[in-house]
N, C-alpha and C positions, 0 to 999 in steps of 0.2 A: 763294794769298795775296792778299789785298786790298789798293785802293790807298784809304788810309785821309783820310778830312778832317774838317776843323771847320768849320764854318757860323756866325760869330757875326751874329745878324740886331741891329741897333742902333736904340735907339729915336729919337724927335723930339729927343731933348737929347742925341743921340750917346752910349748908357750902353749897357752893352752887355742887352736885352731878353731872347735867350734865344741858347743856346749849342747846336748837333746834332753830333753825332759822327755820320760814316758811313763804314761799314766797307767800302765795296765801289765800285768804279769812281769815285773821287775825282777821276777827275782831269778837268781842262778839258773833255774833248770827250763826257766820261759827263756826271756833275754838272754841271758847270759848263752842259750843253747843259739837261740837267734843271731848273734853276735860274732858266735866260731862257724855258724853255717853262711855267715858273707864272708868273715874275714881267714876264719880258719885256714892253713894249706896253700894259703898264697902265698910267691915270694914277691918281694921287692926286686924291679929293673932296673938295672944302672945303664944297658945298653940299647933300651928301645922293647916298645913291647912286641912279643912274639908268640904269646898265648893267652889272650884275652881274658878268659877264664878263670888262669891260677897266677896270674901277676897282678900286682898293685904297682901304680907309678904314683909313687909318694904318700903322705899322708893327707892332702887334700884328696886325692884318689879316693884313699880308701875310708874317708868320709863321707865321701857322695856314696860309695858302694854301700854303707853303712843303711845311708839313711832310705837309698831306694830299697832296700832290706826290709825294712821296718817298717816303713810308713805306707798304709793304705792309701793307695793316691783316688780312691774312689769314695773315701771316708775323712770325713771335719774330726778333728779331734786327734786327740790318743796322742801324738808324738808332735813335737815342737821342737824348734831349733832357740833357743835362750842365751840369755849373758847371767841366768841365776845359777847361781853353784850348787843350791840347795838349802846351804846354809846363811843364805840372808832374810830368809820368809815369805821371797815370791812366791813361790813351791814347797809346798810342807806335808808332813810328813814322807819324806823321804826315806825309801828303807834300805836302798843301794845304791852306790856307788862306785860306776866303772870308769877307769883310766884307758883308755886305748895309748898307746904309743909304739915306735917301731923298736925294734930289737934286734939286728942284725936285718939278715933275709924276712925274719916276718916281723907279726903284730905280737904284742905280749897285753893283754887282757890281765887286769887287776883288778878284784872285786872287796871293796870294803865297805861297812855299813857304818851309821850314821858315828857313831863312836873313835871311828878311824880305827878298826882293826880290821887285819884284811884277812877275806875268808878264800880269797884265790887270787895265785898269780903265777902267770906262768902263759911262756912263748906258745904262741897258737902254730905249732909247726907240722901239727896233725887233727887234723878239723875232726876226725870221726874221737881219736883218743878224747877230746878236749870237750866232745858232746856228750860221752858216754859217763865222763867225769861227773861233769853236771848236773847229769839225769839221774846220775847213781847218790851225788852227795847231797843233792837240795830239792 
């Protein structure tokens, strides 16, 4: 059985940009480690990119960087890109729920579970800090 989540990555005016279902180790210390290891430690460009590597240009960017993250491109299944939030009953049981959004220079990663309380949130400005959290707390 899988531990099932939504990913909604949000754009610059906070709308929600694109929605992923994933079916398999949702929780904090799989994903959520998964998540700060694409997104962690980058910043946002205002002037052009000039380190491929630790810069995101926007939040479509760092969607796509998300999703080639995650998804086995040589494997059916496990990870889909959706318009369900979780909570209308496409996708059920849901056991987490992450927000990506920017925050200044980075991504700020919000984790809450089906209830809406949130068990983590906070600026991904240090990929290694923001893994070791995870691995420590869930």
């Amino acid at each position: 059985m899988g531990t099932r989540a939504i990913i909604t990555v949000y754009d610059e005016n906070d709308r929600p940009l694109v929605k992923v279902y994933n079916h398999w180790d949702g929780y904090p210390a799989g994903l959520g480690v998964d998540i700060a290891k694409a997104l962690g430690g980058k910043t946002f460009t205002a002037t052009g990119i000039t380190d491929r590597s630790r810069q995101i240009n926007g939040m479509g960017d760092a969607a796509a960087m998300l999703i080639a993250a995650i998804k086995n491109p040589n494997e059916a299944g496990s990870v889909y890109i959706t318009n369900d939030d979780g909570h209308a009953g496409g996708f059920f049981g849901i056991e987490y729920f992450y927000d990506l959004r920017r925050d200044g220079d980075h991504v700020r990663m919000t984790i809450s579970d089906p209830d809406g309380n949130i068990l983590f949130d906070q600026v991904m400005d240090d990929a290694d800090q923001i893994i070791d959290q995870l691995k420590n707390k869930y």
